[in-house]
N, CA, C and O atoms as a CHARMM CRD file, in Angstrom:
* protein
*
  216
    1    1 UNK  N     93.99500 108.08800 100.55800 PROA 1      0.00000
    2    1 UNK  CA    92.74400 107.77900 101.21600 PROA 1      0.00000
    3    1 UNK  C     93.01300 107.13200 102.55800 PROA 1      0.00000
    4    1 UNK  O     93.84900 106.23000 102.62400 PROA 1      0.00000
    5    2 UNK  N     92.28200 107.58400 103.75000 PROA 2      0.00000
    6    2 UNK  CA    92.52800 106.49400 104.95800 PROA 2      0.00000
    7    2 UNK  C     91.10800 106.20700 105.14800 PROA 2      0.00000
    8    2 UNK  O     90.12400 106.91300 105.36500 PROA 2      0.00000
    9    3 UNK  N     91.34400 104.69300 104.96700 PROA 3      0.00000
   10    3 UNK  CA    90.47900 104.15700 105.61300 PROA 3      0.00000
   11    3 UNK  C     90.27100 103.53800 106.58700 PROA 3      0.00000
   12    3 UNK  O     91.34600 103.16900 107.06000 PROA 3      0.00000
   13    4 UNK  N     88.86700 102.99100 107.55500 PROA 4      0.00000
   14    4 UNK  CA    89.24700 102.81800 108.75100 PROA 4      0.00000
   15    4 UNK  C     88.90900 100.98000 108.66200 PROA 4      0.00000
   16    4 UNK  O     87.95400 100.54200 108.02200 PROA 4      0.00000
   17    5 UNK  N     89.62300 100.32600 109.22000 PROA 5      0.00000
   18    5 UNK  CA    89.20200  98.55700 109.12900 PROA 5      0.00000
   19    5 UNK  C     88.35600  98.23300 108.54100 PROA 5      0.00000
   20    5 UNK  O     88.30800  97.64800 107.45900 PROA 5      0.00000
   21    6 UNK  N     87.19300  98.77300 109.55300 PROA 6      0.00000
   22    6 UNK  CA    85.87800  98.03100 109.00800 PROA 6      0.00000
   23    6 UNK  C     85.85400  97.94000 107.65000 PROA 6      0.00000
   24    6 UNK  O     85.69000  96.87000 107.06300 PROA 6      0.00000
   25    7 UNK  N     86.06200  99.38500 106.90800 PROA 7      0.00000
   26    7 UNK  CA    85.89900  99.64800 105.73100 PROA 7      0.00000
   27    7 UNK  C     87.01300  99.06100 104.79800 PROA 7      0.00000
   28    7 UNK  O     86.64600  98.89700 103.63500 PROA 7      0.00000
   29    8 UNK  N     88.20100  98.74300 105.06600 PROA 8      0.00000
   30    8 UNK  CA    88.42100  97.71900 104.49400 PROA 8      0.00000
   31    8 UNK  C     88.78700  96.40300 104.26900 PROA 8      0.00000
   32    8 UNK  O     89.51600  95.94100 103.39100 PROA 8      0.00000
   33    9 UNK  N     87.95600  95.64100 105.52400 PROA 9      0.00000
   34    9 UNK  CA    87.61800  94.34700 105.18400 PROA 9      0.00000
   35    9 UNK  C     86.14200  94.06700 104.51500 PROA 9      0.00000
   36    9 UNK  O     85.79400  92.98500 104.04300 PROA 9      0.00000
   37   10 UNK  N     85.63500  94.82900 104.55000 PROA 10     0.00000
   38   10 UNK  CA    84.25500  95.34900 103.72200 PROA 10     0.00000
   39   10 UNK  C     84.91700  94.77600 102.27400 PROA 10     0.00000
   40   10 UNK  O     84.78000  93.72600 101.64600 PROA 10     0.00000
   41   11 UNK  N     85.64600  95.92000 102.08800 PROA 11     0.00000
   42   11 UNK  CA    85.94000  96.22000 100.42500 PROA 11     0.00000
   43   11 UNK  C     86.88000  94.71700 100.29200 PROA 11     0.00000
   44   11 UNK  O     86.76600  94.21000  99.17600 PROA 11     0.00000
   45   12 UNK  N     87.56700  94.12900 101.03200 PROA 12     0.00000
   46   12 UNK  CA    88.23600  92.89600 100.57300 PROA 12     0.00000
   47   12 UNK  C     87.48000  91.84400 100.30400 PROA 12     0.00000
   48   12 UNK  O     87.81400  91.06700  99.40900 PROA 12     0.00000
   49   13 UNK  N     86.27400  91.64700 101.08600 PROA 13     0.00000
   50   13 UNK  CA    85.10000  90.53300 100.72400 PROA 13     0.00000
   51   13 UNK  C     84.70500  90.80500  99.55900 PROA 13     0.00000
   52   13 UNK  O     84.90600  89.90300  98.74600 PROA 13     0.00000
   53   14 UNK  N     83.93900  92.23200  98.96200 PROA 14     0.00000
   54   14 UNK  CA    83.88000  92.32000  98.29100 PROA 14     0.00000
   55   14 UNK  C     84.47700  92.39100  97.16800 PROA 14     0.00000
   56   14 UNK  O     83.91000  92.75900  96.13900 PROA 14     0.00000
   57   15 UNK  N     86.17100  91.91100  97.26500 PROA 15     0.00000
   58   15 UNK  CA    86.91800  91.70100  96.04100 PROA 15     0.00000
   59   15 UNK  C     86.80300  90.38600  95.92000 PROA 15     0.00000
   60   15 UNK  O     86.67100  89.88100  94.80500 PROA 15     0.00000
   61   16 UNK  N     86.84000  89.59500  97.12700 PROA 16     0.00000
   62   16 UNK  CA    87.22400  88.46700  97.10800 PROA 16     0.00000
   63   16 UNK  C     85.87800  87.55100  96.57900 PROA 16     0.00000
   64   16 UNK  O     86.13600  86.47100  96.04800 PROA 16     0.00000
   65   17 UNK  N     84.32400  87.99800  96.72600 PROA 17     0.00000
   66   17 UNK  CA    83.55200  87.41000  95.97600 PROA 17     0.00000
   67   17 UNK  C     83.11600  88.10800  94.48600 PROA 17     0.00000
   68   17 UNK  O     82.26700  87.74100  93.67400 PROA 17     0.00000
   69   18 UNK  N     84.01200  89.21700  94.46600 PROA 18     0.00000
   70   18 UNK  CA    84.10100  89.54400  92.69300 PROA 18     0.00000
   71   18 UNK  C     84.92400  88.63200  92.03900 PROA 18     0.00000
   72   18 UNK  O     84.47100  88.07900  91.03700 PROA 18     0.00000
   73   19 UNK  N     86.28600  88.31800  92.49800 PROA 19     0.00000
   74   19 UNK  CA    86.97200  87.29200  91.91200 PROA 19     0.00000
   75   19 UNK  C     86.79500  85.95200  92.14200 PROA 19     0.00000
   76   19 UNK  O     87.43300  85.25700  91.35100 PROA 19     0.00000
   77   20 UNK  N     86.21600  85.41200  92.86800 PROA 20     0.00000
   78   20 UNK  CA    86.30900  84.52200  92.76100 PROA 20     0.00000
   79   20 UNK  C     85.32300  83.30500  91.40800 PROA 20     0.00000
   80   20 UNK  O     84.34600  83.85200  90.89600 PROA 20     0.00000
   81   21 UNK  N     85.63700  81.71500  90.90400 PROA 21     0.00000
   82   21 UNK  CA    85.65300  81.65900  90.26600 PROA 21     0.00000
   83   21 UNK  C     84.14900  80.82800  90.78400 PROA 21     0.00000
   84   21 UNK  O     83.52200  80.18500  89.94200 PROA 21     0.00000
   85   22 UNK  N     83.85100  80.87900  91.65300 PROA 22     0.00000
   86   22 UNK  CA    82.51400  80.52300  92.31300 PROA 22     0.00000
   87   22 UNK  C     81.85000  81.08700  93.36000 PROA 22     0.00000
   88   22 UNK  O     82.35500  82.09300  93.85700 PROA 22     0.00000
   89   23 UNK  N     80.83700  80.66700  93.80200 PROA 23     0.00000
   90   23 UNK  CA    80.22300  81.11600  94.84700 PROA 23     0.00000
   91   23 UNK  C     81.12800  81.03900  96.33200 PROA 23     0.00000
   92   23 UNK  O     82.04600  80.22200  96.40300 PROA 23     0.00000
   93   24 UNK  N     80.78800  81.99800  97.58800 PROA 24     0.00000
   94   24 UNK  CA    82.28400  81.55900  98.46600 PROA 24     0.00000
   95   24 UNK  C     81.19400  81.65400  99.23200 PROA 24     0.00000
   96   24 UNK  O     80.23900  82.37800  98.95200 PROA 24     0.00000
   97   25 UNK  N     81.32800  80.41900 100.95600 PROA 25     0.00000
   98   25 UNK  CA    80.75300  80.40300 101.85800 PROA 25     0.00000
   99   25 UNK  C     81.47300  81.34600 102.58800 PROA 25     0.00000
  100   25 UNK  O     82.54300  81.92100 102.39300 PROA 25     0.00000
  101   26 UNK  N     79.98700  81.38900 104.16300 PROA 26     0.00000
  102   26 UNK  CA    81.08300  82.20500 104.84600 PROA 26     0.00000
  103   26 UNK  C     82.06900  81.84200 105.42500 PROA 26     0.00000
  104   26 UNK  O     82.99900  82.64800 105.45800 PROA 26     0.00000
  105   27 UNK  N     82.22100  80.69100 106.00500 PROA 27     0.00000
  106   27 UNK  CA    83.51500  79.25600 106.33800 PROA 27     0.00000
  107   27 UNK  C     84.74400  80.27500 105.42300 PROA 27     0.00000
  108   27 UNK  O     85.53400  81.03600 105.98200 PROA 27     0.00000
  109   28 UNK  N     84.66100  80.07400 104.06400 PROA 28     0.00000
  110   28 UNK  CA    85.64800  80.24300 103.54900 PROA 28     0.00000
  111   28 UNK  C     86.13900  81.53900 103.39800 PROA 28     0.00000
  112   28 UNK  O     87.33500  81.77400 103.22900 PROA 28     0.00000
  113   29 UNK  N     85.35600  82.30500 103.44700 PROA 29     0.00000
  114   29 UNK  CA    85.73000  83.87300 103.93600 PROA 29     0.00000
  115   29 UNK  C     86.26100  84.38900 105.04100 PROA 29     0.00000
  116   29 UNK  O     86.90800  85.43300 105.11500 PROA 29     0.00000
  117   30 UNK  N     85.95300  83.56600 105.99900 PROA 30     0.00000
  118   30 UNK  CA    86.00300  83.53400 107.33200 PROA 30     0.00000
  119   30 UNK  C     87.69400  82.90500 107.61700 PROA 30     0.00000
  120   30 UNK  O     88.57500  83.44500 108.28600 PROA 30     0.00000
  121   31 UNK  N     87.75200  81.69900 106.91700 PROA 31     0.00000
  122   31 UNK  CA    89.08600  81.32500 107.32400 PROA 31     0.00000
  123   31 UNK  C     90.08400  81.69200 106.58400 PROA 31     0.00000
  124   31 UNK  O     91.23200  81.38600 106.90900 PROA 31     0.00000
  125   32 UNK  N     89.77000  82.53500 105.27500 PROA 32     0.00000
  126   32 UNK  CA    91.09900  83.48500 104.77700 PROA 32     0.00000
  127   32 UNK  C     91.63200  84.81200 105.57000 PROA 32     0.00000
  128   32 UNK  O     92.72300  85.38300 105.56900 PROA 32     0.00000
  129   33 UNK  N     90.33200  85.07300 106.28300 PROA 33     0.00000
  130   33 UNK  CA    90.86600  86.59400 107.30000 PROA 33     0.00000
  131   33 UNK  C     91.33200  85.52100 108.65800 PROA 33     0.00000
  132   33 UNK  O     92.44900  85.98700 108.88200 PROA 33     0.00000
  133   34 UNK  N     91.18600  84.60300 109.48300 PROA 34     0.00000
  134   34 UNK  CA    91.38100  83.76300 110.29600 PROA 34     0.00000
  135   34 UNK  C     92.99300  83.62200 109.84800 PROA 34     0.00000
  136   34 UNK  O     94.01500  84.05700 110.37800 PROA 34     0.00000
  137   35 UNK  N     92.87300  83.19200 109.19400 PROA 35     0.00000
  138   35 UNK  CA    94.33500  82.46200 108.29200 PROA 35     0.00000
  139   35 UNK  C     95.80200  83.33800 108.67400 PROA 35     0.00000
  140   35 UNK  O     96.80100  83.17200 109.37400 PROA 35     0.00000
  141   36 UNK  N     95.25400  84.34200 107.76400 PROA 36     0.00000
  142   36 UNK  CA    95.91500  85.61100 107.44900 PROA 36     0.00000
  143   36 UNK  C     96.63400  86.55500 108.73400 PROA 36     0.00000
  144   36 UNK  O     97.59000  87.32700 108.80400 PROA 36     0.00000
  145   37 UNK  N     95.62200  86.03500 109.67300 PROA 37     0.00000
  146   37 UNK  CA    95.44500  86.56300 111.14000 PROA 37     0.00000
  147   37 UNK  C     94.76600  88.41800 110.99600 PROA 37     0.00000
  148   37 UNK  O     94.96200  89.44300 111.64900 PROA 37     0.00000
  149   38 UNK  N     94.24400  88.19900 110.23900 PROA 38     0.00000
  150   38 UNK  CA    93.23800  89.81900 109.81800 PROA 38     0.00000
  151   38 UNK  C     92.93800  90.57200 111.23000 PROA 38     0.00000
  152   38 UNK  O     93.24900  91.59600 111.83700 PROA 38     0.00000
  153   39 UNK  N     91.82500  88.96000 111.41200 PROA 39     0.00000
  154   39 UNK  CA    90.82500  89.68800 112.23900 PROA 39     0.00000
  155   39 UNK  C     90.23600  88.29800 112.69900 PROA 39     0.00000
  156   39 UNK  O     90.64800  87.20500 112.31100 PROA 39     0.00000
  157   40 UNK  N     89.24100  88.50800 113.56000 PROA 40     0.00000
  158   40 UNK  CA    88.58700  87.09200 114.37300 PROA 40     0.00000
  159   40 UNK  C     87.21300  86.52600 113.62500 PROA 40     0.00000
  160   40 UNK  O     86.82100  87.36400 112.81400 PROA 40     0.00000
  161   41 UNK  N     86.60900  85.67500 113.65600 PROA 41     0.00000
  162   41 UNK  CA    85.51500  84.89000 112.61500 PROA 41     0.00000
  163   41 UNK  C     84.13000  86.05400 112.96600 PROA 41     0.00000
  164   41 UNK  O     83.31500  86.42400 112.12100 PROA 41     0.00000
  165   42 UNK  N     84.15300  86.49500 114.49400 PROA 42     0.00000
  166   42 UNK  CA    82.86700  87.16600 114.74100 PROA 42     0.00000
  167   42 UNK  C     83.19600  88.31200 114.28200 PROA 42     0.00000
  168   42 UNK  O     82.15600  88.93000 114.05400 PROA 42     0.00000
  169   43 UNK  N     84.10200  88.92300 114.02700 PROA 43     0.00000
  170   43 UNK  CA    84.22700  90.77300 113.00800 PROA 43     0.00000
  171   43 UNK  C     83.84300  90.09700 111.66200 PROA 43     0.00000
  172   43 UNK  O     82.90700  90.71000 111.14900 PROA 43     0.00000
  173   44 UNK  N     84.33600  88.83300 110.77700 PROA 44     0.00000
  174   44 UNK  CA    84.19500  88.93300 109.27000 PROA 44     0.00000
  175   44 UNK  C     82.81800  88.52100 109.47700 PROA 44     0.00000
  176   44 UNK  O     82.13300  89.26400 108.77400 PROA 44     0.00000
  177   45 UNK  N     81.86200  87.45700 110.28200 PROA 45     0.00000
  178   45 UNK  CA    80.50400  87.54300 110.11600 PROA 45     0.00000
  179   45 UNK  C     79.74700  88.66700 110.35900 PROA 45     0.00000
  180   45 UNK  O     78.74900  88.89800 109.67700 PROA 45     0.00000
  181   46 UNK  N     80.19000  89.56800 111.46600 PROA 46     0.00000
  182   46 UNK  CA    79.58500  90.81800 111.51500 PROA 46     0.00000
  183   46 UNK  C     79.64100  91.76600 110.06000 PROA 46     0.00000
  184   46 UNK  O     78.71200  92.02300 109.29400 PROA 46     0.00000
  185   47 UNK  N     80.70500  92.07100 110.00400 PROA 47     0.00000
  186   47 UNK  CA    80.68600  92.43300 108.11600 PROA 47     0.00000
  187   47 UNK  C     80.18800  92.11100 107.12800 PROA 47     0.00000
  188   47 UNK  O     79.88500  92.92500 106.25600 PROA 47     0.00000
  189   48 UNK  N     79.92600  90.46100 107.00400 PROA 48     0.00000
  190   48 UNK  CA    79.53800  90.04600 105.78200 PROA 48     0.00000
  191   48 UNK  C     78.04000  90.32500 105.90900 PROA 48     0.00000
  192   48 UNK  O     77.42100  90.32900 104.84500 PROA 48     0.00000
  193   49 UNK  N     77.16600  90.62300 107.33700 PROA 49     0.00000
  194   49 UNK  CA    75.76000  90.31300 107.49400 PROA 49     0.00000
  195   49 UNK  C     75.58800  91.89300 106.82900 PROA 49     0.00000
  196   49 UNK  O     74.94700  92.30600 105.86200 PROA 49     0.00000
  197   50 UNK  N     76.45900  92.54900 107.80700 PROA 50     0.00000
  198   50 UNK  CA    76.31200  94.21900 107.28300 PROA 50     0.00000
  199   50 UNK  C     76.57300  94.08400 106.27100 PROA 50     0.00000
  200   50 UNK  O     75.42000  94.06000 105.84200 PROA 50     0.00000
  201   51 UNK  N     77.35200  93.92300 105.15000 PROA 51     0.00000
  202   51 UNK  CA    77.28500  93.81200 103.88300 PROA 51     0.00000
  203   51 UNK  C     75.89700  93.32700 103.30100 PROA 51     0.00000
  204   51 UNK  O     75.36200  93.93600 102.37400 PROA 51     0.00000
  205   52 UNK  N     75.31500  92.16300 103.90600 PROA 52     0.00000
  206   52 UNK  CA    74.35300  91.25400 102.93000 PROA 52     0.00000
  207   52 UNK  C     72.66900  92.38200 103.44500 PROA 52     0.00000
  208   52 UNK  O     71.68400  92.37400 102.70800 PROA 52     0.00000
  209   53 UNK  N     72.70800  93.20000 104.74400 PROA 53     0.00000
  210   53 UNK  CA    71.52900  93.95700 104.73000 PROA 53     0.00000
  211   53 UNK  C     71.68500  95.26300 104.10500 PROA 53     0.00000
  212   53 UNK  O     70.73400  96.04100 104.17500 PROA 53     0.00000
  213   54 UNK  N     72.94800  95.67700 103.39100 PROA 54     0.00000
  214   54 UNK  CA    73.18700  96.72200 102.46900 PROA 54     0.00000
  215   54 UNK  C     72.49500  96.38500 101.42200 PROA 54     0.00000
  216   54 UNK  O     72.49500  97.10600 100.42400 PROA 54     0.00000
């Protein structure tokens, strides 16, 4: 399968608030792709909003 970024930092949020063992802010979503050096805080809020009007 190739996928293209967007699509999978999409699908990693969405692992990452399937597993997790609570509710996750976006702070904390934000600073595991930050962290990681993924991607920058304004791509994972852009995603998570597109995610949350899906």
């Amino acid at each position: 399968m190739n996928y293209n970024s967007d699509t999978l930092y999409k699908l990693m949020i969405l692992y990452m608030l399937k597993s997790a063992a609570e509710p996750l802010t976006l702070l904390q979503i934000s600073t595991f792709f930050v962290e990681k050096e993924y991607t920058d805080f304004l791509k994972i809020q852009g995603h998570v909003k597109a995610l949350e009007d899906q």
